[in-house]
DRENDO-141490 format. One record per residue (C-alpha): residue in one letter; x, y, z; residue number from 1. Coordinates in Angstrom, 3 decimals. Layout:
BEGIN
<node aa="a" xx="X" yy="Y" zz="Z" i="NUM"/>
...
***
This chain:
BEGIN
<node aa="x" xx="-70.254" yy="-171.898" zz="171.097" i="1"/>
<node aa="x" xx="-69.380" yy="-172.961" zz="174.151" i="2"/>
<node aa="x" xx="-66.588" yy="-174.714" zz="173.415" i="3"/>
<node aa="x" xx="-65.362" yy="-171.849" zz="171.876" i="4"/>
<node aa="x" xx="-65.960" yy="-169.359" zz="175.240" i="5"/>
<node aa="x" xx="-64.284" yy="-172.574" zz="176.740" i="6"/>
<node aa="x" xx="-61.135" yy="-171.876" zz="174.825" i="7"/>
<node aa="x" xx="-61.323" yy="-168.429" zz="175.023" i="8"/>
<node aa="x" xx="-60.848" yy="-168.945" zz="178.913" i="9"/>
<node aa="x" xx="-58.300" yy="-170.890" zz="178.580" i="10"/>
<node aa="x" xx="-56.272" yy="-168.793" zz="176.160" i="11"/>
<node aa="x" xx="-56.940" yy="-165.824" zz="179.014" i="12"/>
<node aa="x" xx="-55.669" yy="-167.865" zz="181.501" i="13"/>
<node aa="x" xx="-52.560" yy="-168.749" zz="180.124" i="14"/>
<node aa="x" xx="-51.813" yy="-165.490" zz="178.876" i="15"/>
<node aa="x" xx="-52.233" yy="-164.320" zz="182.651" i="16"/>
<node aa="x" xx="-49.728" yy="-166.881" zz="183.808" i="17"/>
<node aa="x" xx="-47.226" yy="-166.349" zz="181.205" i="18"/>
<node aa="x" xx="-47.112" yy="-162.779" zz="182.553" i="19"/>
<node aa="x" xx="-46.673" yy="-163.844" zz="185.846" i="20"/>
<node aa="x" xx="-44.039" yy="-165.426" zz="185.215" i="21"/>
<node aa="x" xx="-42.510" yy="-163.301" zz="182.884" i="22"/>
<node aa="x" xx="-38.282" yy="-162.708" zz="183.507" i="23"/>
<node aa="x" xx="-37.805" yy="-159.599" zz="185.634" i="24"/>
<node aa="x" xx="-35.122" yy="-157.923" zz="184.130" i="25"/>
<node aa="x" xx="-32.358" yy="-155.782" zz="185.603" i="26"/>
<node aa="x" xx="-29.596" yy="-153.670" zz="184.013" i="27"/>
<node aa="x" xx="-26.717" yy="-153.782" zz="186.250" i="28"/>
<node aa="x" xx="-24.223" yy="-151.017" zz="185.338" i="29"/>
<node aa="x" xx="-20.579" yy="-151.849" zz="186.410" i="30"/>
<node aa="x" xx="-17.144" yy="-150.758" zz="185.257" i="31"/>
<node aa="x" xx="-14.644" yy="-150.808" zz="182.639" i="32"/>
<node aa="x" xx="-14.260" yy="-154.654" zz="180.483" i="33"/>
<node aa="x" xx="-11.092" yy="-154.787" zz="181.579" i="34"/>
<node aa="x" xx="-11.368" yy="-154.361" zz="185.300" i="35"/>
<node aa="x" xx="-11.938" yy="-157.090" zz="188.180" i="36"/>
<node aa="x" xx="-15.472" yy="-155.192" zz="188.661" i="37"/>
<node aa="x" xx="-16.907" yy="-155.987" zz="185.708" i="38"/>
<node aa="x" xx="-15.726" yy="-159.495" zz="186.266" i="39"/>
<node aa="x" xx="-17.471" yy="-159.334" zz="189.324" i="40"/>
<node aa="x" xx="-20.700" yy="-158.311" zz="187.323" i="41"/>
<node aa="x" xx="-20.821" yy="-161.097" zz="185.323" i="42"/>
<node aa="x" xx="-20.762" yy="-163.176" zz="188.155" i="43"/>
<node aa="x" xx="-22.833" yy="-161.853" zz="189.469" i="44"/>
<node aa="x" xx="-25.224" yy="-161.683" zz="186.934" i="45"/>
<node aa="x" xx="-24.793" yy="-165.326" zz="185.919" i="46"/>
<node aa="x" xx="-25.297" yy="-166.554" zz="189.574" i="47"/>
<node aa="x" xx="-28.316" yy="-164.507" zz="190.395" i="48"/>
<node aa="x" xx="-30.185" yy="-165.752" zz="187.047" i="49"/>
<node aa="x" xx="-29.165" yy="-169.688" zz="187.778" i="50"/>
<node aa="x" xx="-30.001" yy="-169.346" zz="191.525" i="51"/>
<node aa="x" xx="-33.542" yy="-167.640" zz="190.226" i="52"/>
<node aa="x" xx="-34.058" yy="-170.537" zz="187.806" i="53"/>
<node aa="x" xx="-33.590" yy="-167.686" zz="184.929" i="54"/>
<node aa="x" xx="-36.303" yy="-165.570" zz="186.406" i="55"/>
<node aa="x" xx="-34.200" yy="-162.503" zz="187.234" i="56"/>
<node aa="x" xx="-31.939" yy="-161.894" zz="183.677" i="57"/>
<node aa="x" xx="-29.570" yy="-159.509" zz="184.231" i="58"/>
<node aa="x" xx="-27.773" yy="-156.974" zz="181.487" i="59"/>
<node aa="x" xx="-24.127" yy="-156.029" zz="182.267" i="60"/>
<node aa="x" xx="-23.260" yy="-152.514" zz="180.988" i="61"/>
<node aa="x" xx="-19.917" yy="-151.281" zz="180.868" i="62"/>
<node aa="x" xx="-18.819" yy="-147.763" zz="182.638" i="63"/>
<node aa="x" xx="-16.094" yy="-144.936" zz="182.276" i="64"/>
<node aa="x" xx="-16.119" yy="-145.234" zz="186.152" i="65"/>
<node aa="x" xx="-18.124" yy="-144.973" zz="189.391" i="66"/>
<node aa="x" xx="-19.165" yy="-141.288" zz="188.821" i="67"/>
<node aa="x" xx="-20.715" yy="-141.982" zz="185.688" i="68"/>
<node aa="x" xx="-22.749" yy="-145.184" zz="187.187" i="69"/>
<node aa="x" xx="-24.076" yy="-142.608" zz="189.681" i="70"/>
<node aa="x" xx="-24.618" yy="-139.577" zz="187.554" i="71"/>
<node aa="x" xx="-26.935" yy="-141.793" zz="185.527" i="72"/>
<node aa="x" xx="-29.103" yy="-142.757" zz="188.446" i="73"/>
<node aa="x" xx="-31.083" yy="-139.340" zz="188.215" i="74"/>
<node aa="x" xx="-32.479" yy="-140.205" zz="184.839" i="75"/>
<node aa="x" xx="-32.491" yy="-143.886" zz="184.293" i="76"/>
<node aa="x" xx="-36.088" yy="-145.436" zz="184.819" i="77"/>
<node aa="x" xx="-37.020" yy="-149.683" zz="185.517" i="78"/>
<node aa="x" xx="-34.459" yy="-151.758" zz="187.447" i="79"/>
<node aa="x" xx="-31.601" yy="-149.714" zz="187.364" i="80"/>
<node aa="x" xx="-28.394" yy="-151.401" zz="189.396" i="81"/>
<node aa="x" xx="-25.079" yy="-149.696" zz="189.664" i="82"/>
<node aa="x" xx="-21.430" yy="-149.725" zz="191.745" i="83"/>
<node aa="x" xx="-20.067" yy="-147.292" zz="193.334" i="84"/>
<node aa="x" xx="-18.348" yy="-146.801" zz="196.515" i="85"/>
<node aa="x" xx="-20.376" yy="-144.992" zz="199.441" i="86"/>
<node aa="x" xx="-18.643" yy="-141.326" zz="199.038" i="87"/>
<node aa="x" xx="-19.898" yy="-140.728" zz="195.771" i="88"/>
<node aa="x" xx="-23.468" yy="-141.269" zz="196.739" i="89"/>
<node aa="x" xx="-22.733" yy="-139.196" zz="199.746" i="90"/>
<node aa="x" xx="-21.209" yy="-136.249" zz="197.861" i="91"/>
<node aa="x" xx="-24.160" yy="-136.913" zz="194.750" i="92"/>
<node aa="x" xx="-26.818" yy="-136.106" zz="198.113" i="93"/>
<node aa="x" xx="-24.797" yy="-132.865" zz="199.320" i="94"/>
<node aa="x" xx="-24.104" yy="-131.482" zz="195.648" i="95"/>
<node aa="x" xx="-20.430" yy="-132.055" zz="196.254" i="96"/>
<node aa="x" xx="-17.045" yy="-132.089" zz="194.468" i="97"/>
<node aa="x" xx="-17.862" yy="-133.625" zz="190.646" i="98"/>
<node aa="x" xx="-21.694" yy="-133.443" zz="191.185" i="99"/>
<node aa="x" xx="-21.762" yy="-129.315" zz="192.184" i="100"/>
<node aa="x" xx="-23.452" yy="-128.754" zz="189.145" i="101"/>
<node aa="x" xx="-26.189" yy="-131.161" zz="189.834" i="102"/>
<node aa="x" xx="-29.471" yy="-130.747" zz="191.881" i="103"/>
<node aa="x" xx="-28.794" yy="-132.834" zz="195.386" i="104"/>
<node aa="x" xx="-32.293" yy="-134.168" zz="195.109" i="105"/>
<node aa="x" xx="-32.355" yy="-135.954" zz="192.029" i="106"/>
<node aa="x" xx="-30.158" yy="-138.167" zz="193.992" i="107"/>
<node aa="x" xx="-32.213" yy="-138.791" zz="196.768" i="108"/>
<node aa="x" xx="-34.021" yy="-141.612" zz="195.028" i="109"/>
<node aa="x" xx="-30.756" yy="-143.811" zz="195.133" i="110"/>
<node aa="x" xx="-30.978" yy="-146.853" zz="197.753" i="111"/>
<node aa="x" xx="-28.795" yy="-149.617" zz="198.781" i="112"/>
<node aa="x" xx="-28.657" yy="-153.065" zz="197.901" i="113"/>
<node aa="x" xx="-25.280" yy="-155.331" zz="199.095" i="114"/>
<node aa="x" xx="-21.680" yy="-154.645" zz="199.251" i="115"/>
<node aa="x" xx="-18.884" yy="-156.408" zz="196.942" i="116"/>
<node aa="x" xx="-15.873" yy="-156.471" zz="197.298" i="117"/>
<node aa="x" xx="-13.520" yy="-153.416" zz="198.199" i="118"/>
<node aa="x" xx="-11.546" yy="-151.046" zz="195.492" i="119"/>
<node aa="x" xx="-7.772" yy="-151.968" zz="196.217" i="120"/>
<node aa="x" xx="-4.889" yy="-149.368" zz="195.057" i="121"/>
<node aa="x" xx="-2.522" yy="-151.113" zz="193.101" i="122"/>
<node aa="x" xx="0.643" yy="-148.969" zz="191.920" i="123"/>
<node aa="x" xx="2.390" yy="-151.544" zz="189.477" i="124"/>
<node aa="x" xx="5.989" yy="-150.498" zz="187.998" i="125"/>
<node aa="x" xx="8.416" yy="-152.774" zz="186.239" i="126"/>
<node aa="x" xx="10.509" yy="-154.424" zz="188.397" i="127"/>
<node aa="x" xx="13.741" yy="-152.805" zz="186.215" i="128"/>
<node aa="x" xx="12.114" yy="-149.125" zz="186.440" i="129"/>
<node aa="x" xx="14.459" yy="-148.944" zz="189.587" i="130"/>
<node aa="x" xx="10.961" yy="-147.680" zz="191.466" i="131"/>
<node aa="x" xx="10.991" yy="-149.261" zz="194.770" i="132"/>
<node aa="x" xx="8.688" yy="-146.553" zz="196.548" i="133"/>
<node aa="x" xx="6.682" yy="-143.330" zz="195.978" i="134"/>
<node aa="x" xx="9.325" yy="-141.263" zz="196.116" i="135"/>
<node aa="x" xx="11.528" yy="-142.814" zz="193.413" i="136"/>
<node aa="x" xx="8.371" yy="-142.433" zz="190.663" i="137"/>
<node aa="x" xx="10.309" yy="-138.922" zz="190.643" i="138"/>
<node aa="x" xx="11.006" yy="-138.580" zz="187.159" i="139"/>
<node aa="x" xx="9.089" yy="-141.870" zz="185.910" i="140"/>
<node aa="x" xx="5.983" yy="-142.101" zz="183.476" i="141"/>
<node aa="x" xx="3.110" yy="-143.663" zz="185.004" i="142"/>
<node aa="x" xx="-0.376" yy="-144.792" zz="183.415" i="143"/>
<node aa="x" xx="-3.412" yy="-144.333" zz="185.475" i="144"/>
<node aa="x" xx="-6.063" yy="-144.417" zz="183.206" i="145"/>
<node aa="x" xx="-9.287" yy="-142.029" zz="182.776" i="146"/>
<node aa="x" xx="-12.352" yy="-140.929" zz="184.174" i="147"/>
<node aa="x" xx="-12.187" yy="-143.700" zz="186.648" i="148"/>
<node aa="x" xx="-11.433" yy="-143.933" zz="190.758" i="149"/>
<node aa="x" xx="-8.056" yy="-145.334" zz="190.244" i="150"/>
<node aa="x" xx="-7.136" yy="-142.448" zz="187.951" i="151"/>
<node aa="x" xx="-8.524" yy="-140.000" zz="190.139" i="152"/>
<node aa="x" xx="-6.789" yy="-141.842" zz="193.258" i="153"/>
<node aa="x" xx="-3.805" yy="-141.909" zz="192.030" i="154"/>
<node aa="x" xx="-3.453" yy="-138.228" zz="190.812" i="155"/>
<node aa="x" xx="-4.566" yy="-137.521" zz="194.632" i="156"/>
<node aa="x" xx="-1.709" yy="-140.203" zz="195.863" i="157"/>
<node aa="x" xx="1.058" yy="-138.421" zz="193.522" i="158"/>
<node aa="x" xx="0.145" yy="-134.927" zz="194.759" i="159"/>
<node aa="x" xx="-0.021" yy="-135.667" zz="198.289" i="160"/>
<node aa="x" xx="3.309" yy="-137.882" zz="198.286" i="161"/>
<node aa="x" xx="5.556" yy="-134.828" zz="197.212" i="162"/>
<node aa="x" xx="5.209" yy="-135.786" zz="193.201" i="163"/>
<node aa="x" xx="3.164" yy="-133.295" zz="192.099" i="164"/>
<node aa="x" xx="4.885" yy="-132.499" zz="188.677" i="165"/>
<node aa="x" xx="7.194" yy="-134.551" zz="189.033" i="166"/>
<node aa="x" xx="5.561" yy="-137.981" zz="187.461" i="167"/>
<node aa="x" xx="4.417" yy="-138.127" zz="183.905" i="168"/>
<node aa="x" xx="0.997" yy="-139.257" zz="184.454" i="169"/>
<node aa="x" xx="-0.428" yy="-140.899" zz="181.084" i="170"/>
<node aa="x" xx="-4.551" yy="-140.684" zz="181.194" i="171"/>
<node aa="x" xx="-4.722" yy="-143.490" zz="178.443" i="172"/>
<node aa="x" xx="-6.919" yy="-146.376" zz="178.868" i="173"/>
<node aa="x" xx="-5.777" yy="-148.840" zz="181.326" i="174"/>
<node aa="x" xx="-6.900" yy="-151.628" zz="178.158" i="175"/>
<node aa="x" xx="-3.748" yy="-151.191" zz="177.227" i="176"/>
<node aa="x" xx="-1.557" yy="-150.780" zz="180.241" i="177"/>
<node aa="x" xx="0.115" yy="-154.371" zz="180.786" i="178"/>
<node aa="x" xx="1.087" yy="-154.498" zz="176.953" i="179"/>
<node aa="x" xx="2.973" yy="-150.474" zz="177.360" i="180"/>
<node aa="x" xx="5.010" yy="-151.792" zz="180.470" i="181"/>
<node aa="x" xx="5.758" yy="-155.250" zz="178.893" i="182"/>
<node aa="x" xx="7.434" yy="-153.078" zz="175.768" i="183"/>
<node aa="x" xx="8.898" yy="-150.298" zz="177.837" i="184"/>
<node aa="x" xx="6.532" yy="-147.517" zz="176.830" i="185"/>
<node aa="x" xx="5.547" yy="-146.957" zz="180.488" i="186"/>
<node aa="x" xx="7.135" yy="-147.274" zz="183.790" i="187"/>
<node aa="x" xx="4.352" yy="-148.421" zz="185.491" i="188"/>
<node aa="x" xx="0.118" yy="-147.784" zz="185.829" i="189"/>
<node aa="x" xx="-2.268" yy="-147.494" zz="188.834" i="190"/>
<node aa="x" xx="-5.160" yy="-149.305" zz="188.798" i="191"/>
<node aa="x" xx="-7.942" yy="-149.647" zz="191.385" i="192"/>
<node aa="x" xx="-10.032" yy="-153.371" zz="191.690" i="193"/>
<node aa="x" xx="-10.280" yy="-155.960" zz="194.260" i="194"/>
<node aa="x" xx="-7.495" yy="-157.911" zz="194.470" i="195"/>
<node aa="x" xx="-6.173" yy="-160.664" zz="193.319" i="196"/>
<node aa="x" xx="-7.261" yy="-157.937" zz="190.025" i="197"/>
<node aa="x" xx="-6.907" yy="-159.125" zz="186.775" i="198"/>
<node aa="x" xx="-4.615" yy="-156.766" zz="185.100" i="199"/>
<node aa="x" xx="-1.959" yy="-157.064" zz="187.646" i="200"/>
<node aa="x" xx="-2.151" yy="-160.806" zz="187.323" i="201"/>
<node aa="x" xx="-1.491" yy="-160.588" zz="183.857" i="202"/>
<node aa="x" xx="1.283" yy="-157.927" zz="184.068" i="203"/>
<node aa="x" xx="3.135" yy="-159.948" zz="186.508" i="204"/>
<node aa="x" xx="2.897" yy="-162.997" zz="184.407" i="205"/>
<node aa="x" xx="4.518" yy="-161.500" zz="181.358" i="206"/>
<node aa="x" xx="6.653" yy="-159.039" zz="183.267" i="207"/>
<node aa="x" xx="8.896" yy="-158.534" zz="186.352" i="208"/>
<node aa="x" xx="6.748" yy="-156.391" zz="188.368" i="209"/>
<node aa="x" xx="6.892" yy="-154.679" zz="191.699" i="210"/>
<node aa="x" xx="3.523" yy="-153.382" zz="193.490" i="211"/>
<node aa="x" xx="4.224" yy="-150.061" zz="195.564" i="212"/>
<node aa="x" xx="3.691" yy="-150.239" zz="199.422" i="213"/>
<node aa="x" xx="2.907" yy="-147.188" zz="201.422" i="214"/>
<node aa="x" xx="4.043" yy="-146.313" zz="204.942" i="215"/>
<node aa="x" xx="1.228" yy="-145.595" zz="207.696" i="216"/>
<node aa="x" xx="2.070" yy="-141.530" zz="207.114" i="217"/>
<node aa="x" xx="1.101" yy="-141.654" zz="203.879" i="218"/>
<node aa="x" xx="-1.827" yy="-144.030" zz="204.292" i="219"/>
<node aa="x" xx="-3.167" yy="-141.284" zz="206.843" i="220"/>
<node aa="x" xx="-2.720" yy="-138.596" zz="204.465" i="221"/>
<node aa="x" xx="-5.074" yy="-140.674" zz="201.488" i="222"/>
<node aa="x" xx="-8.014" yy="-140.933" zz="204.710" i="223"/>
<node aa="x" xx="-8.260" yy="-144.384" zz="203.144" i="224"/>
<node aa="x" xx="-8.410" yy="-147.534" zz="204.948" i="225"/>
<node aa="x" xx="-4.918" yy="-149.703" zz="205.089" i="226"/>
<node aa="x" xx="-5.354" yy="-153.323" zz="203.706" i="227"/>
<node aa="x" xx="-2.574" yy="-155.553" zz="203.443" i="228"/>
<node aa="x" xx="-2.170" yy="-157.658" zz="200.295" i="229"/>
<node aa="x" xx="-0.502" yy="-161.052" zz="201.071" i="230"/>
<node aa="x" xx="2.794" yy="-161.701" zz="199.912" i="231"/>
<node aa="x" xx="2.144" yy="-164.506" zz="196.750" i="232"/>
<node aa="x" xx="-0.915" yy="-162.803" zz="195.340" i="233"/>
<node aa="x" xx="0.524" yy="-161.960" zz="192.437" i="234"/>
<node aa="x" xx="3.546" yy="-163.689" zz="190.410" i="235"/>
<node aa="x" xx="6.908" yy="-162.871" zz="191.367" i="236"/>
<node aa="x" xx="6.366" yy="-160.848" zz="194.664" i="237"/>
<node aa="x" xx="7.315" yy="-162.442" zz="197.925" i="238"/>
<node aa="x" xx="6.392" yy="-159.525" zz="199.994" i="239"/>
<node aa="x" xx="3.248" yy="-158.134" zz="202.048" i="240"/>
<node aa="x" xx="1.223" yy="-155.112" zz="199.964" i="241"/>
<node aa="x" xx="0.657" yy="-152.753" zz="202.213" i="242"/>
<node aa="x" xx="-1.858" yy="-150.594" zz="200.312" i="243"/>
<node aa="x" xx="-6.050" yy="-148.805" zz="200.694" i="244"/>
<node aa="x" xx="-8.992" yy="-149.860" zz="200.122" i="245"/>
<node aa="x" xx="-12.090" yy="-148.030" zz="200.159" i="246"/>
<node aa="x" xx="-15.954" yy="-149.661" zz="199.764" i="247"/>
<node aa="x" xx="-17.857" yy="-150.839" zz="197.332" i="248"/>
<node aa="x" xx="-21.556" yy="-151.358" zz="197.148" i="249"/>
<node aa="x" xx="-24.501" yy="-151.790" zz="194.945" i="250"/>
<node aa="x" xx="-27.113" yy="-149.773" zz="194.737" i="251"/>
<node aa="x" xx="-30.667" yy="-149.297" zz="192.678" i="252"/>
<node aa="x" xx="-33.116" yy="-146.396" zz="192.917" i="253"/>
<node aa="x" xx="-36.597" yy="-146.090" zz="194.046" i="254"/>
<node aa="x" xx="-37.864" yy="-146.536" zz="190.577" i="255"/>
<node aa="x" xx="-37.304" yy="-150.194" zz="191.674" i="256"/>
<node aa="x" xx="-40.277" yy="-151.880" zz="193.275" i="257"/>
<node aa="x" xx="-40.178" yy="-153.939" zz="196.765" i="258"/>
<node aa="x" xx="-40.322" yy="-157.398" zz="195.416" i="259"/>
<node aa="x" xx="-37.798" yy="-157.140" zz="192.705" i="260"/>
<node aa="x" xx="-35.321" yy="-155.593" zz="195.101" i="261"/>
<node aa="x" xx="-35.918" yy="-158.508" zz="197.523" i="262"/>
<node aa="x" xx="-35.876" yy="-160.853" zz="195.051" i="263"/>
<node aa="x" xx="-32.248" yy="-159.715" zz="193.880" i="264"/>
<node aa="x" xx="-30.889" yy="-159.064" zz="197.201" i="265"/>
<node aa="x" xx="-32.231" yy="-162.370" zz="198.150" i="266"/>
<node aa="x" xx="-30.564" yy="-164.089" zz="195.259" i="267"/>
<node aa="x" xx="-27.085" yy="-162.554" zz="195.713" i="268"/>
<node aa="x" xx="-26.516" yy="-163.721" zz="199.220" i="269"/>
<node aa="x" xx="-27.328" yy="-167.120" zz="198.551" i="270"/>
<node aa="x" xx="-25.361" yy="-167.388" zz="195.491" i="271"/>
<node aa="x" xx="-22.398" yy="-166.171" zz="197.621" i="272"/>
<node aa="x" xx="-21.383" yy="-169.734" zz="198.329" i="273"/>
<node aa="x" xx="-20.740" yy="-170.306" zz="194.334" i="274"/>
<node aa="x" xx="-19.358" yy="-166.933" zz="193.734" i="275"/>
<node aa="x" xx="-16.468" yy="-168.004" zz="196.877" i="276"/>
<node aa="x" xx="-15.793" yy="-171.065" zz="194.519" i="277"/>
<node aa="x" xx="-15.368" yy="-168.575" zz="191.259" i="278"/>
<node aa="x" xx="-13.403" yy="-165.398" zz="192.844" i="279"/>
<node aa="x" xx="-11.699" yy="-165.765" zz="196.272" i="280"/>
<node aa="x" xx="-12.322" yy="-162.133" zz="196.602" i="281"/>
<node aa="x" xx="-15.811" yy="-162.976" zz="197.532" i="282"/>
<node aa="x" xx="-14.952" yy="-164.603" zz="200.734" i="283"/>
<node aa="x" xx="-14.576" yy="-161.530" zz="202.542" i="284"/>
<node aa="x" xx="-18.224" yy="-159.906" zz="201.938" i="285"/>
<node aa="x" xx="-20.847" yy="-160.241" zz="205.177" i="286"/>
<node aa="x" xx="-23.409" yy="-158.619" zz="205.766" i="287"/>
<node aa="x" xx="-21.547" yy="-157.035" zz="208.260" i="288"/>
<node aa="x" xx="-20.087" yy="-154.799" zz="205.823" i="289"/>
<node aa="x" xx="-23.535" yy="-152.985" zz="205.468" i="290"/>
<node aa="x" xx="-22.141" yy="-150.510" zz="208.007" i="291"/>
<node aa="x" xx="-19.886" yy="-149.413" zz="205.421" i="292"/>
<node aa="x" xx="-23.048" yy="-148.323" zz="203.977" i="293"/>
<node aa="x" xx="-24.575" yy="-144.065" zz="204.423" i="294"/>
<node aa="x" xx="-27.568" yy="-144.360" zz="202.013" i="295"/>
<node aa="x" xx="-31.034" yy="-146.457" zz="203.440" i="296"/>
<node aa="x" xx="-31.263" yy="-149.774" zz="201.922" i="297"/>
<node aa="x" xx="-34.081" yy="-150.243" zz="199.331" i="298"/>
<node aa="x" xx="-37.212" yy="-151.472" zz="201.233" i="299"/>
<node aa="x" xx="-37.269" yy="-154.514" zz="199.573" i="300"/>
<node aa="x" xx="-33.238" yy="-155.037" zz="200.437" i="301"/>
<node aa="x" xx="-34.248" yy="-154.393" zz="204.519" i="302"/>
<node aa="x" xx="-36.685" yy="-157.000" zz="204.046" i="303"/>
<node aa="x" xx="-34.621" yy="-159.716" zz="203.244" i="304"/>
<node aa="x" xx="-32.453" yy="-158.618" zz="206.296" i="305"/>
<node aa="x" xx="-35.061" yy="-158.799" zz="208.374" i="306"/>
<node aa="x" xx="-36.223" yy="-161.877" zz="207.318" i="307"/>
<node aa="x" xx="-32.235" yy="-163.229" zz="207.789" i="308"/>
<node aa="x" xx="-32.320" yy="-161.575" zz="211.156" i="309"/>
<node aa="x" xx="-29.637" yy="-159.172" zz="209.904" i="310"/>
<node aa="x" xx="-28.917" yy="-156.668" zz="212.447" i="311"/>
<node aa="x" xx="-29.146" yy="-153.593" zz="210.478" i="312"/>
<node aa="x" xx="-27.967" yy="-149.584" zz="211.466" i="313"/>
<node aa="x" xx="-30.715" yy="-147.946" zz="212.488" i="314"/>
<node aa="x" xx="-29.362" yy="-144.910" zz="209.504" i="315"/>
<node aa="x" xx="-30.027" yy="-147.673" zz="206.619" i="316"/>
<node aa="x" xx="-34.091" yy="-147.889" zz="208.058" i="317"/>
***
């Protein structure tokens, strides 16, 4: 018998610690398969689970875009993680543009986590399209995807350039974008990802390509920041970029609990050194970039800053 109550214990006990040390599991809702974001995801996810010894596991889902990653906030439950740059939260809050319809506060539970790296413009036409600038995509067809940033970007870019009308703009998946312009069905395609971004890399290497610059007047007019892509980044192109960018960041909700969030914020920043090794686009995230930040960081996120002796804005508190 009392070997038996003896075992019993045990049994207890090691059910108890199993649970403790049971994987915490995330679901970290990127982008589109084809674009350098959900690249970045994977990365991401892979790093954070080695640098946790497997204790954080992390499933990548694929989006339709940043809209729908924060649309879905409002009704997702558990350890919900998502992109999207900083407007979109900001308009979600103020019932703004594409979320009018919804109720402001069911986005209040949405917090911030880290920033990635920044969405890049890229306007890619074939180098024999005779399109050396905005204006001469007068009369051109031009692929720019659906339902995502870059398609919504670029419709924005082609109205306030003077092209309204005047470009055939294709809303077909991007998935198939390099192969169109390769056999001529296409003039060119926008697409919006970090740079160096994958697509474009592979266009360039099976095609003559040219990447569109813009001129300080018409960066002004997008109220976009102006980044400058370095002449080499892509195959064939032996000339500065000049392009926007706008910011990037991830983000849970409050439906995540203090330690988790810590845990995973932790995790990222020091598998940043690894992720420099995989993606040079890494190199340029700090945590200075949390300024680019308008939504408070999850409590378990200003922790870890804390900790760090982060200096953080007083709005992210």
């Amino acid at each position: 018998m009392k070997i038996s109550k003896i075992i019993s214990v045990i049994s207890l006990c090691s059910l108890a610690l199993s649970l403790q040390a049971a994987d915490t599991r995330i679901t970290y809702k990127s982008a589109k398969s084809t674009s350098s974001y959900y690249q970045m995801a994977v990365q991401v996810g892979e790093n954070i689970n080695k640098t946790t010894n497997g204790k954080i596991v992390i499933t990548i889902e694929e989006s339709q875009g940043s809209v729908q990653n924060v649309k879905e906030a409002k009704r997702r439950k558990g350890n919900y993680v998502f992109t999207t740059p900083p407007v979109l939260v900001k308009l979600a809050t103020k019932g703004k543009a594409m979320f009018k319809k919804d109720k402001p506060e069911d986005y209040k539970v949405i917090r911030s986590l880290f920033p990635i790296p920044f969405l890049t413009m890229h306007m890619v036409v074939r180098a024999d399209s005779g399109v050396k600038t905005y204006a001469d995509l007068a009369g051109k067809s031009l692929l720019i995807g659906k339902g995502s940033f870059g398609a919504k970007e670029a419709k924005k870019y082609i109205k306030l350039f003077g092209l309204d009308g005047k470009v055939k703009l294709i809303g077909a998946e991007l998935s198939g974008a390099v192969a169109a312009l390769k056999n001529g069905q296409i003039d060119g395609f926008a697409t919006a990802g970090s740079y160096p971004a994958p697509n474009v890399i592979e266009a360039a290497a099976t095609t003559k390509i040219n990447v569109l610059s813009m001129s300080d007047e018409q960066i002004k007019k997008t109220k976009r920041t102006k980044l400058i892509i370095p002449a080499g980044t892509y195959a064939g192109i032996d000339k500065d970029i000049v392009t926007t960018t706008l910011p990037v960041g991830v983000y849970t909700t409050t439906n995540m609990d203090e330690q988790t969030a810590y845990e995973f914020t932790k995790a990222f920043w020091e598998s940043k050194s690894n992720l420099e090794k995989q993606s040079i686009w890494w190199k340029a995230i700090t945590t200075d970039n949390l300024n680019m930040f308008n939504t408070k960081l999850h409590k378990g996120a200003l922790r870890y800053y804390q900790e760090i002796h982060v200096s953080v804005p007083e709005k992210l508190k």
